[in-house]
PDB file with SEQRES, HELIX, SHEET and CRYST1 records, atoms N, CA, C and O in Angstrom:
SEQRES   1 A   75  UNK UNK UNK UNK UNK UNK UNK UNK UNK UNK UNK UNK UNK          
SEQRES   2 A   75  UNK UNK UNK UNK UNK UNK UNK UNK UNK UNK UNK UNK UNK          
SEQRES   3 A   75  UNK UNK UNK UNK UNK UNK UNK UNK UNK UNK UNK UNK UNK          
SEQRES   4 A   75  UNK UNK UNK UNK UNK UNK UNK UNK UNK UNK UNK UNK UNK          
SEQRES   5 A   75  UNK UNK UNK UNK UNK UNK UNK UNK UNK UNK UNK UNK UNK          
SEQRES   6 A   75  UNK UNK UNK UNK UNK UNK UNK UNK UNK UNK                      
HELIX    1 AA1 UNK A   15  UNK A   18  1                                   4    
HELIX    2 AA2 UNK A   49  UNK A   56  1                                   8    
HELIX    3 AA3 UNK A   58  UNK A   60  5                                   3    
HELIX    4 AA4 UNK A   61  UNK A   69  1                                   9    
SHEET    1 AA1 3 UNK A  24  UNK A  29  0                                        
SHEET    2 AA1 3 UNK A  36  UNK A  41 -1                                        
SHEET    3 AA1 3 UNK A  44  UNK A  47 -1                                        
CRYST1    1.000    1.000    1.000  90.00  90.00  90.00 P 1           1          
ATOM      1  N   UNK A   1       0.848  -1.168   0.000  1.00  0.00           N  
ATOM      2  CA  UNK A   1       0.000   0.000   0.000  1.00  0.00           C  
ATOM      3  C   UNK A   1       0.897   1.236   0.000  1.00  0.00           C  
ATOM      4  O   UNK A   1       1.824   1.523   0.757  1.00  0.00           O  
ATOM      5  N   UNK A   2       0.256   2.058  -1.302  1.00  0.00           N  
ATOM      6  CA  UNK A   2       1.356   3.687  -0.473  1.00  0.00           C  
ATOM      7  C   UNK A   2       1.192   4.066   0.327  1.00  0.00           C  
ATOM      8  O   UNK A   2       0.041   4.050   0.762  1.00  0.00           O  
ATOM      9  N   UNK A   3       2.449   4.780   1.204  1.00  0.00           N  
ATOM     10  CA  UNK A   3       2.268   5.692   1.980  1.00  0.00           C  
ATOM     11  C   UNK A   3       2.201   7.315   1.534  1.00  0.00           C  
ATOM     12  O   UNK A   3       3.088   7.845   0.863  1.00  0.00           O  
ATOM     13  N   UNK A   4       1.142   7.931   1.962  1.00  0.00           N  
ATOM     14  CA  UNK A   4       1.223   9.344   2.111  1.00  0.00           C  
ATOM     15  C   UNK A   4       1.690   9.996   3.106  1.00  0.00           C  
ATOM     16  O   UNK A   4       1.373   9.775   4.274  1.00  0.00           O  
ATOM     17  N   UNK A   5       2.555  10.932   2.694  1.00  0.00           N  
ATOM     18  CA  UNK A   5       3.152  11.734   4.172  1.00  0.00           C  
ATOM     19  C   UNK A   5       2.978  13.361   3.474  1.00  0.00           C  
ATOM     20  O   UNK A   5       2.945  13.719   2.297  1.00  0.00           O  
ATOM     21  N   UNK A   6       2.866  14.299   5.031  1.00  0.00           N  
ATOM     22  CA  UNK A   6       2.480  15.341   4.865  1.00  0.00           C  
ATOM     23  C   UNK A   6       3.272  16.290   5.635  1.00  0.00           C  
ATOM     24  O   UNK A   6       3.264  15.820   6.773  1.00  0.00           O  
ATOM     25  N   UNK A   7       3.861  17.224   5.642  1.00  0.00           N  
ATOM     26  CA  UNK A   7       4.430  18.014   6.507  1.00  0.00           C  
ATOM     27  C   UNK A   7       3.773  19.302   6.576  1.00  0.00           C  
ATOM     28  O   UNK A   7       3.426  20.151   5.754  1.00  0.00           O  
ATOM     29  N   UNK A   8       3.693  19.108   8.341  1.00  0.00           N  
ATOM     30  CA  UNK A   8       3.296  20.053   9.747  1.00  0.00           C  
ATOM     31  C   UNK A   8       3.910  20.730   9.854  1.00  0.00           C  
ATOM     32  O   UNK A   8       5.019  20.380  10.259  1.00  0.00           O  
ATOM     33  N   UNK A   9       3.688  22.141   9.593  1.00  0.00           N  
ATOM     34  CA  UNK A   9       4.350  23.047  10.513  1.00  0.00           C  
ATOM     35  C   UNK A   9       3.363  24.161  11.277  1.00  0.00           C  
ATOM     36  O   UNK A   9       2.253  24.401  10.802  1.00  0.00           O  
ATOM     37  N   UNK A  10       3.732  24.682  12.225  1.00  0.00           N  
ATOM     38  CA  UNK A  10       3.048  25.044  13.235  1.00  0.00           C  
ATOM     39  C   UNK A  10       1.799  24.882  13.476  1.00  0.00           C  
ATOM     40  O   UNK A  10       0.800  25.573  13.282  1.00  0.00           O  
ATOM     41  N   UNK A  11       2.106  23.291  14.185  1.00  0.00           N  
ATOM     42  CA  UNK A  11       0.676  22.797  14.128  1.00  0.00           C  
ATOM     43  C   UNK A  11      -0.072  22.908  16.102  1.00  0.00           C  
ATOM     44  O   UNK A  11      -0.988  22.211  16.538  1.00  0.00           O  
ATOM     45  N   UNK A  12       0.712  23.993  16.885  1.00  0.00           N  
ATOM     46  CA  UNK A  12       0.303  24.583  18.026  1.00  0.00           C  
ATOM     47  C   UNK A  12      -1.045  25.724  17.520  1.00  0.00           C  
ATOM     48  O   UNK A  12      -2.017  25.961  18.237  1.00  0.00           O  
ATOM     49  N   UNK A  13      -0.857  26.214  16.391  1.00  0.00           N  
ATOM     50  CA  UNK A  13      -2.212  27.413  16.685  1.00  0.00           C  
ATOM     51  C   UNK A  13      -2.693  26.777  15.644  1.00  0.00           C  
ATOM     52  O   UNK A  13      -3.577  27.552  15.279  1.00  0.00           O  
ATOM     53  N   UNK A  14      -2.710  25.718  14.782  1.00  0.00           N  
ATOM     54  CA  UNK A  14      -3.565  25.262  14.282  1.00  0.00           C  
ATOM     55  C   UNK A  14      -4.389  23.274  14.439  1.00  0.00           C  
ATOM     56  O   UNK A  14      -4.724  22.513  13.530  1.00  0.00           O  
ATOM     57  N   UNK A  15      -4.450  23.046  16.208  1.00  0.00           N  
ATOM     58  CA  UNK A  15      -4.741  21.981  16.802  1.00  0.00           C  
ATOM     59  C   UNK A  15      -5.904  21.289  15.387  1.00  0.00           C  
ATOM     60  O   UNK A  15      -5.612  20.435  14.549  1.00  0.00           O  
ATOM     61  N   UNK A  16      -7.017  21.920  15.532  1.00  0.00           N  
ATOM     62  CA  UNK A  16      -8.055  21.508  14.651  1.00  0.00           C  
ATOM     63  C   UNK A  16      -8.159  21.292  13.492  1.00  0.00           C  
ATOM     64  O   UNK A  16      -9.102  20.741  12.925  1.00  0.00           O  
ATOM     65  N   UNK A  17      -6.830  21.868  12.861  1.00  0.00           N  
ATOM     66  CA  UNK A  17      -6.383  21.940  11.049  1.00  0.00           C  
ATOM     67  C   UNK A  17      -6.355  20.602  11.240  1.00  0.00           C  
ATOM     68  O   UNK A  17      -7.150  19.691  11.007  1.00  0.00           O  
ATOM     69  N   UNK A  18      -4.749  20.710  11.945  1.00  0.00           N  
ATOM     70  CA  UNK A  18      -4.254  19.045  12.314  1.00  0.00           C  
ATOM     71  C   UNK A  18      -5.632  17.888  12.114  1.00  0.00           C  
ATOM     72  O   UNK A  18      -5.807  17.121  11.167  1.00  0.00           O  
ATOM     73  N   UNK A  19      -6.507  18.073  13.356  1.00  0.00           N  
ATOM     74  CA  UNK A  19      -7.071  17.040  13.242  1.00  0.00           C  
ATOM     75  C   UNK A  19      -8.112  17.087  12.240  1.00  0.00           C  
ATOM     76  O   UNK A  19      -9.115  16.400  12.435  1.00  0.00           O  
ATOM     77  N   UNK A  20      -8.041  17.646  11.414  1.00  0.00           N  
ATOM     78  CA  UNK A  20      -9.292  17.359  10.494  1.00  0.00           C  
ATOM     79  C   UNK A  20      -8.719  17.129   9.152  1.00  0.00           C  
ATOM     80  O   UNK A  20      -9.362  16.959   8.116  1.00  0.00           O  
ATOM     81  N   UNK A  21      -6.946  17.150   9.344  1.00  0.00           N  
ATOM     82  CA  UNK A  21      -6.092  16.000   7.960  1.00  0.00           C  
ATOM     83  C   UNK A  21      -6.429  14.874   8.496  1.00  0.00           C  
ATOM     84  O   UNK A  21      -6.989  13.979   7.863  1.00  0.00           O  
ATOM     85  N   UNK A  22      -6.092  14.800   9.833  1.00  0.00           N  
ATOM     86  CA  UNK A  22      -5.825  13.483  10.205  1.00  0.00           C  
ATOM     87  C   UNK A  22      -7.026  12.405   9.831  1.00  0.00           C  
ATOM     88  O   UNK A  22      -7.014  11.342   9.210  1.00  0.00           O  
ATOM     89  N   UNK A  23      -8.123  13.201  10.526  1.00  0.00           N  
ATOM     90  CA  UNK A  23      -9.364  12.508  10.287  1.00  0.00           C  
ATOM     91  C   UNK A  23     -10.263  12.251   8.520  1.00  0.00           C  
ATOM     92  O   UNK A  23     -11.293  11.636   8.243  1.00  0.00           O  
ATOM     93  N   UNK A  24      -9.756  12.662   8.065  1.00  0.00           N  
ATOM     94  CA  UNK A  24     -10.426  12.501   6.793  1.00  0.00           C  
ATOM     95  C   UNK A  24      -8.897  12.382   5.355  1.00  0.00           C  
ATOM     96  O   UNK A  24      -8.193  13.219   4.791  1.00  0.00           O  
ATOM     97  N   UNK A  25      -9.044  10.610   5.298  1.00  0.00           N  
ATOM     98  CA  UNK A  25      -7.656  10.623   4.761  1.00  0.00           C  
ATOM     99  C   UNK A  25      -8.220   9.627   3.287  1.00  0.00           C  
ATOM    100  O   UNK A  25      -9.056   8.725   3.222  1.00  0.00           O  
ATOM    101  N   UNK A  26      -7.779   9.947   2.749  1.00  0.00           N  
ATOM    102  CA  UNK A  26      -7.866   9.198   1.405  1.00  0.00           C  
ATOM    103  C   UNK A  26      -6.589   8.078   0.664  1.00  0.00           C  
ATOM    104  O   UNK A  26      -5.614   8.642   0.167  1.00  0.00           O  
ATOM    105  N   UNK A  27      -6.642   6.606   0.621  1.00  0.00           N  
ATOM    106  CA  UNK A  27      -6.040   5.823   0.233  1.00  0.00           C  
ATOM    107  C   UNK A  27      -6.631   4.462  -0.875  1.00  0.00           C  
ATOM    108  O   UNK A  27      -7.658   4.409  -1.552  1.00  0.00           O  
ATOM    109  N   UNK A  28      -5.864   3.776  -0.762  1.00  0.00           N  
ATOM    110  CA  UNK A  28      -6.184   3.203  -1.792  1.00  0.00           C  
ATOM    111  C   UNK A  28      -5.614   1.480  -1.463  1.00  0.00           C  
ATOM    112  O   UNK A  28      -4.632   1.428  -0.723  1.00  0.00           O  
ATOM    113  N   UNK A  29      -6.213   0.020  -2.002  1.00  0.00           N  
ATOM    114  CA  UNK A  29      -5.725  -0.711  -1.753  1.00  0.00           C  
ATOM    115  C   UNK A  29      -6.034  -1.405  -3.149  1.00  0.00           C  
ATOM    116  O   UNK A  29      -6.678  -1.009  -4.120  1.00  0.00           O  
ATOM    117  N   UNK A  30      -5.294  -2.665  -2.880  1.00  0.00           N  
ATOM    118  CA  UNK A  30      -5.200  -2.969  -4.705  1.00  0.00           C  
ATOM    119  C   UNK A  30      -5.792  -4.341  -4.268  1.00  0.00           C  
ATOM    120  O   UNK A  30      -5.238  -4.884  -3.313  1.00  0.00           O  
ATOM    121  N   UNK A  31      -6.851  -4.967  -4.851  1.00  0.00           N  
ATOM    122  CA  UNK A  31      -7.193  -6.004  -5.131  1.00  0.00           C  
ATOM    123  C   UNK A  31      -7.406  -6.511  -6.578  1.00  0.00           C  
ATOM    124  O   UNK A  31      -7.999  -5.796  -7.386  1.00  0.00           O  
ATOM    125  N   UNK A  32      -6.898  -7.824  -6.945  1.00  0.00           N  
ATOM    126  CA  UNK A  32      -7.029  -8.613  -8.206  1.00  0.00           C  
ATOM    127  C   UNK A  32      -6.357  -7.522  -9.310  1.00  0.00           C  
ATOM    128  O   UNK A  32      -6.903  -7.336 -10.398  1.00  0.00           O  
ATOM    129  N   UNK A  33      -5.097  -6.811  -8.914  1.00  0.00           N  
ATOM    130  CA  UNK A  33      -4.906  -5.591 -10.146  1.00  0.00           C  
ATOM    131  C   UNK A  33      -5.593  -4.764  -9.799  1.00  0.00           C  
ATOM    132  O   UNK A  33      -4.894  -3.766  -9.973  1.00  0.00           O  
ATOM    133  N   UNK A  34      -6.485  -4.449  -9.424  1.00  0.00           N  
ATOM    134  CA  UNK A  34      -7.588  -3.250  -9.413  1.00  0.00           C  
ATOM    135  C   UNK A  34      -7.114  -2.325  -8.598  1.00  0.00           C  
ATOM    136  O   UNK A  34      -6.090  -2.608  -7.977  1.00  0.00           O  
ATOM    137  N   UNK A  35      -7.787  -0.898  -8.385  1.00  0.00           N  
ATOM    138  CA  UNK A  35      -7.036  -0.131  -7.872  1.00  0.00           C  
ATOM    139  C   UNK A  35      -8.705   0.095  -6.755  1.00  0.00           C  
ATOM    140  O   UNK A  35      -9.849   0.245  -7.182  1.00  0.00           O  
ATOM    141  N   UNK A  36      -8.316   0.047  -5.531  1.00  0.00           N  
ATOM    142  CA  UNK A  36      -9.458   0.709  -5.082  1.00  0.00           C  
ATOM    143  C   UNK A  36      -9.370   1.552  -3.987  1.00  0.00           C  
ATOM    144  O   UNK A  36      -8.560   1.374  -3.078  1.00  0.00           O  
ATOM    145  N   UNK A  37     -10.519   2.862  -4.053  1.00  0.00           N  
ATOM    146  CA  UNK A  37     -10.576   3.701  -3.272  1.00  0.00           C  
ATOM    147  C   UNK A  37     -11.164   3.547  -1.941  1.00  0.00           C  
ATOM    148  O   UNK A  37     -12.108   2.853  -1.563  1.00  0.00           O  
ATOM    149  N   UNK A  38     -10.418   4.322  -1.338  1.00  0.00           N  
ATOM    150  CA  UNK A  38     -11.048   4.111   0.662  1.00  0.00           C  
ATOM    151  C   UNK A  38     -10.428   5.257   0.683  1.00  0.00           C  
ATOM    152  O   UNK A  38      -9.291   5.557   0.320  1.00  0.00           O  
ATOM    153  N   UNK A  39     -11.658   6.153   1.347  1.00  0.00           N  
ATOM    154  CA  UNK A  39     -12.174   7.320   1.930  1.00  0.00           C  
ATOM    155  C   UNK A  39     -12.662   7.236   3.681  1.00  0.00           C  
ATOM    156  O   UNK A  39     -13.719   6.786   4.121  1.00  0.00           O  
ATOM    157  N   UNK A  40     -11.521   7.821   4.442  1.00  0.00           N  
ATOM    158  CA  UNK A  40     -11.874   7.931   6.497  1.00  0.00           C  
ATOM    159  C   UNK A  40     -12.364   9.139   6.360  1.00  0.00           C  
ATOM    160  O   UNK A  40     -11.810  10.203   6.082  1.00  0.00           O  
ATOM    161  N   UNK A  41     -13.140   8.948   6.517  1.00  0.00           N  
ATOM    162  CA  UNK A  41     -14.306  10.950   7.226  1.00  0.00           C  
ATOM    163  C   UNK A  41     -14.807  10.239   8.674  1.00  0.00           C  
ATOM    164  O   UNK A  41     -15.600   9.301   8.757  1.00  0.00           O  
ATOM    165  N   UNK A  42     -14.075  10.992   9.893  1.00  0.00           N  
ATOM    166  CA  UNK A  42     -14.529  10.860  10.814  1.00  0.00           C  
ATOM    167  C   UNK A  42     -14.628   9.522  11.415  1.00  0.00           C  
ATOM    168  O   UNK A  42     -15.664   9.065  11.898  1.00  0.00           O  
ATOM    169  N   UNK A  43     -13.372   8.853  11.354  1.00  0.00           N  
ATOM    170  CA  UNK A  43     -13.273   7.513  11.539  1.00  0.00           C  
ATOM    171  C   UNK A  43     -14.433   6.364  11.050  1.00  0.00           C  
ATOM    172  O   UNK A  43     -14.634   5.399  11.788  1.00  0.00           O  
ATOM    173  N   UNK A  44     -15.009   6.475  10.072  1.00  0.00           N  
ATOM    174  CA  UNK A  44     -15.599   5.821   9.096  1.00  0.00           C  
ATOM    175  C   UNK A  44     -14.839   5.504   7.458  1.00  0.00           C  
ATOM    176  O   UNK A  44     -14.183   6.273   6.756  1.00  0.00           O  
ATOM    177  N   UNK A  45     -15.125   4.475   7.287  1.00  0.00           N  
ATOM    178  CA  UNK A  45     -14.224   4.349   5.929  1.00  0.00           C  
ATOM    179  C   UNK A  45     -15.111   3.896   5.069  1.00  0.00           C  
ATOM    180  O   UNK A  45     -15.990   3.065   5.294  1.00  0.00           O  
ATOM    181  N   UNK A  46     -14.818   4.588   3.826  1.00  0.00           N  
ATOM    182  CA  UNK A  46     -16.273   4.742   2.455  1.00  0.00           C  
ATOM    183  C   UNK A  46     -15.069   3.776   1.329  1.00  0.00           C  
ATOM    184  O   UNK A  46     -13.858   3.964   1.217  1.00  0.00           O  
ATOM    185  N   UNK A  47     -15.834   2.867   0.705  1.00  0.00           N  
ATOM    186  CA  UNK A  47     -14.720   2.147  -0.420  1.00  0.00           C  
ATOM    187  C   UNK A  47     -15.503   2.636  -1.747  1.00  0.00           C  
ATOM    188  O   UNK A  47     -16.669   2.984  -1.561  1.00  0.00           O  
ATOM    189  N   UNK A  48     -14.982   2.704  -3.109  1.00  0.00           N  
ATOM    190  CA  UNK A  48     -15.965   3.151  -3.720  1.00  0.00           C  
ATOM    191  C   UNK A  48     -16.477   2.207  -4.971  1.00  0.00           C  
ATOM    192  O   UNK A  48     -15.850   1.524  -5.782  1.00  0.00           O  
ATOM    193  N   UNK A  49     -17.637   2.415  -4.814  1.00  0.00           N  
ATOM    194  CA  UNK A  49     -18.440   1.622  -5.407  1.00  0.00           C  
ATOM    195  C   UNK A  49     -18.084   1.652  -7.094  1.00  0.00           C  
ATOM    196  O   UNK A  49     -18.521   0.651  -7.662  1.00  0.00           O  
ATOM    197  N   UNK A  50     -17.491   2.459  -7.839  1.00  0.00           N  
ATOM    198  CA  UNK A  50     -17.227   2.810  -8.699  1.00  0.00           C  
ATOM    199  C   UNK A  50     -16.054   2.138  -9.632  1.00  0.00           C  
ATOM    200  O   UNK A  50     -16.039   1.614 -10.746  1.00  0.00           O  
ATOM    201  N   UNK A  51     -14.876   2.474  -8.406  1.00  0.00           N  
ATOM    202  CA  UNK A  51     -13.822   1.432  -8.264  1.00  0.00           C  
ATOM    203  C   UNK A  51     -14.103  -0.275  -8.401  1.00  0.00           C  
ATOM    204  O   UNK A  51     -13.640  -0.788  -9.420  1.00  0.00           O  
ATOM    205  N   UNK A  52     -14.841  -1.186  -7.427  1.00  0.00           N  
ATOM    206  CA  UNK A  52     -15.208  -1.781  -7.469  1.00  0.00           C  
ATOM    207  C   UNK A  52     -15.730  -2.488  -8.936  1.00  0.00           C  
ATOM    208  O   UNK A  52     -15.387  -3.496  -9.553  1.00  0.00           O  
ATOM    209  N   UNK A  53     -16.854  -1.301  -9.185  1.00  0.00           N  
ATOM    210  CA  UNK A  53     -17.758  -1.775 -10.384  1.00  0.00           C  
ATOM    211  C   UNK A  53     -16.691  -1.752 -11.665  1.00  0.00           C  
ATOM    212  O   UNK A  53     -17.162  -2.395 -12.604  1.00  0.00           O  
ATOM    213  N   UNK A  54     -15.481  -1.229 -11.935  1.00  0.00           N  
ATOM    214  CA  UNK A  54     -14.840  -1.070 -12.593  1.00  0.00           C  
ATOM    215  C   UNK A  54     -14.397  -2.435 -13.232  1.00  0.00           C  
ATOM    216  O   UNK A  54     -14.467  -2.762 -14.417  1.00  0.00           O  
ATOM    217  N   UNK A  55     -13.833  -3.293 -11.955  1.00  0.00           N  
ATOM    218  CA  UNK A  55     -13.205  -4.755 -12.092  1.00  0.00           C  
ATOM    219  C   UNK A  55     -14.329  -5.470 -13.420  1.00  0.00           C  
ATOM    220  O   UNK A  55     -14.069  -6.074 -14.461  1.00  0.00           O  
ATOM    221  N   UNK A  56     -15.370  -5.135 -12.905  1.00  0.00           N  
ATOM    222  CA  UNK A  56     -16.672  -6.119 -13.492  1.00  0.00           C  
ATOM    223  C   UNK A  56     -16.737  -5.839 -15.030  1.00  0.00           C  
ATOM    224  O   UNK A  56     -16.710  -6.650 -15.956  1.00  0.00           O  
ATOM    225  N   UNK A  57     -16.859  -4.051 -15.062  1.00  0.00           N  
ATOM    226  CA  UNK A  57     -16.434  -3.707 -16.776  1.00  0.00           C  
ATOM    227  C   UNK A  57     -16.019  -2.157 -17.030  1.00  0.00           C  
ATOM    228  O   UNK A  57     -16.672  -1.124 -17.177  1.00  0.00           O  
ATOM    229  N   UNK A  58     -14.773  -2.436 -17.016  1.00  0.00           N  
ATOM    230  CA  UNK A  58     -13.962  -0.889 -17.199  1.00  0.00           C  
ATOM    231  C   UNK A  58     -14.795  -0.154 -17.779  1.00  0.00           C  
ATOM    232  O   UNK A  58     -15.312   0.744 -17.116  1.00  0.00           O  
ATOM    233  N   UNK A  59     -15.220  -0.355 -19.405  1.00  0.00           N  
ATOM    234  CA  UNK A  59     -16.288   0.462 -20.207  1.00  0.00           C  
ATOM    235  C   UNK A  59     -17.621   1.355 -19.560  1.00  0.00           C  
ATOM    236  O   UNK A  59     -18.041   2.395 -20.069  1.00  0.00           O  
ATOM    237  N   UNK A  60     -17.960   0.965 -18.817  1.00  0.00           N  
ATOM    238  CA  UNK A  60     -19.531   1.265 -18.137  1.00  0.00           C  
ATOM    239  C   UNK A  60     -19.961   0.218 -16.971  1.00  0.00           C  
ATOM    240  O   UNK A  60     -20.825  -0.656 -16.907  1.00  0.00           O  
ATOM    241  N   UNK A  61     -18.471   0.944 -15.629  1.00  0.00           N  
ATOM    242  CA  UNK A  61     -18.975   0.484 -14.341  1.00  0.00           C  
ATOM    243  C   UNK A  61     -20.191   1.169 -13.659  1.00  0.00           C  
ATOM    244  O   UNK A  61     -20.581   0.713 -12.584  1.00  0.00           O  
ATOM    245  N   UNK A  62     -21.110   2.751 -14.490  1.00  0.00           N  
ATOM    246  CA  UNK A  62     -22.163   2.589 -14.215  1.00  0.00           C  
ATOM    247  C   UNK A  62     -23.605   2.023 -14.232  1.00  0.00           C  
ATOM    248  O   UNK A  62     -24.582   2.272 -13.525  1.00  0.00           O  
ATOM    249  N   UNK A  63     -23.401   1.125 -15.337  1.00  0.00           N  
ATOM    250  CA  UNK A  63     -24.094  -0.216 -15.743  1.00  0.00           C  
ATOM    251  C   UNK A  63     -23.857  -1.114 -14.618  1.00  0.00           C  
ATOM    252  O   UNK A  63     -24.963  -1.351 -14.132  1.00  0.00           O  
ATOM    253  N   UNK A  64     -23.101  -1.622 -14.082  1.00  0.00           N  
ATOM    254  CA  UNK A  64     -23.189  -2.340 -13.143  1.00  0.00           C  
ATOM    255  C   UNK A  64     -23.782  -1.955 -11.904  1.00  0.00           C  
ATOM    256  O   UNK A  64     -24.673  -2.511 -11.264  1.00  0.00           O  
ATOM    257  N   UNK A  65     -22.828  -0.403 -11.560  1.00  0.00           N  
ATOM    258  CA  UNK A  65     -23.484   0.112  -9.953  1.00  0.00           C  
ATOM    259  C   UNK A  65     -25.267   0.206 -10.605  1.00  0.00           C  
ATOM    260  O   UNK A  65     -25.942   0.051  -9.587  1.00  0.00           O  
ATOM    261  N   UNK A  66     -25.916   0.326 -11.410  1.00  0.00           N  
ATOM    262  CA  UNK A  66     -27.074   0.195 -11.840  1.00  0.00           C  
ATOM    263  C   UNK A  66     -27.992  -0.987 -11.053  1.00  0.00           C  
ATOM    264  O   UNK A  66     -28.933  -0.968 -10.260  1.00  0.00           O  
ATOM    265  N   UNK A  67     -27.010  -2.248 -11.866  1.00  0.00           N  
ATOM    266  CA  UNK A  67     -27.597  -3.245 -11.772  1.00  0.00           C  
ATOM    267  C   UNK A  67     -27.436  -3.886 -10.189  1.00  0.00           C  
ATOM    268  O   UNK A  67     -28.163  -4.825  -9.864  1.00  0.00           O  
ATOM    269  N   UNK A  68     -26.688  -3.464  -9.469  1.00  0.00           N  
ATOM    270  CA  UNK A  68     -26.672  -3.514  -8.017  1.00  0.00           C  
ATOM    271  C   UNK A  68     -27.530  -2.674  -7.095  1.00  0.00           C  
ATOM    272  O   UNK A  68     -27.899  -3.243  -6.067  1.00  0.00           O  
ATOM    273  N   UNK A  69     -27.910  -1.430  -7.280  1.00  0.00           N  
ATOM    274  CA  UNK A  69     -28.591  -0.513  -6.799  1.00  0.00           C  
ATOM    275  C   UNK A  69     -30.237  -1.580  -6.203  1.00  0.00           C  
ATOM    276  O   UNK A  69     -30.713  -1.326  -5.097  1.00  0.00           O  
ATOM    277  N   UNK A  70     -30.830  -2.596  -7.033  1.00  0.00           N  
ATOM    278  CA  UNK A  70     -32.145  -3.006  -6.724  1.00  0.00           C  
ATOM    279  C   UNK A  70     -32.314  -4.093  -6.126  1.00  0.00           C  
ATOM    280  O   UNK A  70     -33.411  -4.629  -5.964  1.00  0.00           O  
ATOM    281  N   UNK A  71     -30.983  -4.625  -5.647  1.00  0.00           N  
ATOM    282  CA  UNK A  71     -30.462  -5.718  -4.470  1.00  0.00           C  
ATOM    283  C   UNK A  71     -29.474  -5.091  -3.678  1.00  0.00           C  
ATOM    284  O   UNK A  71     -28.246  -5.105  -3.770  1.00  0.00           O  
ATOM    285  N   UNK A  72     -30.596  -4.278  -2.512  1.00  0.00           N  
ATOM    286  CA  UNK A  72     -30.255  -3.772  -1.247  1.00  0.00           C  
ATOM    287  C   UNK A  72     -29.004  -4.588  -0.283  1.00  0.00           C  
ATOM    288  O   UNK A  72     -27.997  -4.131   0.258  1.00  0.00           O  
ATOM    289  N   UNK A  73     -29.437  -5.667  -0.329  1.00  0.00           N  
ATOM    290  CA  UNK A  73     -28.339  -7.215   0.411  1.00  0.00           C  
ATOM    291  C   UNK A  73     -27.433  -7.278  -0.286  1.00  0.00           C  
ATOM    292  O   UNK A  73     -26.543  -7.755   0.418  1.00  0.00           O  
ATOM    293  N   UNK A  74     -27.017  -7.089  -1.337  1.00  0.00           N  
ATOM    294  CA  UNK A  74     -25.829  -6.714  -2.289  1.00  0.00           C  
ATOM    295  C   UNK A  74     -24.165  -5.805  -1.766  1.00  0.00           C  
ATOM    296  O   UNK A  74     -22.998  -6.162  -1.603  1.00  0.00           O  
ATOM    297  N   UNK A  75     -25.027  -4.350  -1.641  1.00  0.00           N  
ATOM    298  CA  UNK A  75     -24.449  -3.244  -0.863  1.00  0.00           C  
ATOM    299  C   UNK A  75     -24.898  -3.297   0.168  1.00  0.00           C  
ATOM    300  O   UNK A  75     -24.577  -2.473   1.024  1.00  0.00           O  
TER     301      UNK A  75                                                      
END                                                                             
């Protein structure tokens, strides 16, 4: 996985900057070749559906997130 690094500086008068990089970080993990997105907002992590649907058919992974949208138990 990459690492992202960021450099702090005077991060005394700006406590809350700090934590609101910290908390909302954007990465990525690779499954089967694929590249996929993961999004932390607020210690929650969002993967994206898009990414995902991609594997299934590069051309029109919104055809797929489509065809997933009407099987709730799916997502």
């Amino acid at each position: 996985m990459k690492k992202k690094y960021a450099i702090i500086t005077d991060i005394h008068g700006n406590i809350e900057g700090l934590k609101s990089v910290l908390d909302n970080i954007k990465t990525e993990i690779v499954v089967k070749e694929q590249k996929i997105s993961i999004l932390r907002i607020d210690n929650k992590e969002y993967i994206s559906l898009t990414d995902l649907a991609k594997y299934v058919n590069k051309e029109d992974p919104s055809g797929v997130i489509r065809n997933w949208m009407p099987n709730k138990k799916f997502i």
